[in-house]
Each structure stands twice: as C-alpha cells, then as structure tokens.
N, C-alpha and C positions, 0 to 999 in steps of 0.2 A: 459537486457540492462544495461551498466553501465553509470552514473552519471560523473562529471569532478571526482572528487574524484573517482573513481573507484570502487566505492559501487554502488551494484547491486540496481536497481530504479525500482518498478511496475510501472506501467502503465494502465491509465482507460480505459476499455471497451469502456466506451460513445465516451468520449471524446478525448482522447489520452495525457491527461495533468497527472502528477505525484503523486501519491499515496504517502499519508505522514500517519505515524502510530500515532493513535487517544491515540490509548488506548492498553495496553497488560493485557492479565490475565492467567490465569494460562494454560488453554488449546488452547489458541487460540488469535490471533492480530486484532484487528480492525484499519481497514486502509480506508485515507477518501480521497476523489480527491480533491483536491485544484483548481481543472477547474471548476466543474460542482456541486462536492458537493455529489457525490454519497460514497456510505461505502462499503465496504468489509469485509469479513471474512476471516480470512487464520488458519487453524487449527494447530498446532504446534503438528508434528509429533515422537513424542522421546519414 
C-alpha cells in the first residue's frame, strides 16, 4: 500500500492503523503501530 507521498506504508495485523519505524539495526527494523501499540520485526534481507 502506498501513503499520499507514495512511499510504500505497513500496515498492522490487529488493527489496520500504520506501522511507523521504532528503531533500525543492523539486521533488522523494528516497526510499531501508532493504532494499537503492537511491534514488529522485519528482517533486512541483503
């Protein structure tokens, strides 16, 4: 899904509110829902 800007936006499981990045580190993003409050993991594949 893309955003007004056209950057691609996650989207939370629970809730359906948008995933904003917490935190980056070297192997992986942590992403957190600004609806509900839940986090994610997303692995950074290179």
């Amino acid at each position: 899904m893309l955003n007004k800007r056209g950057k691609s936006v996650l989207r939370c499981a629970c809730c359906g509110g948008e995933m904003v990045l917490k935190s980056e580190l070297r192997v992986a993003a942590v992403y957190k829902c600004m609806g509900c409050g839940l986090s994610d993991t997303k692995l950074k594949l290179e």
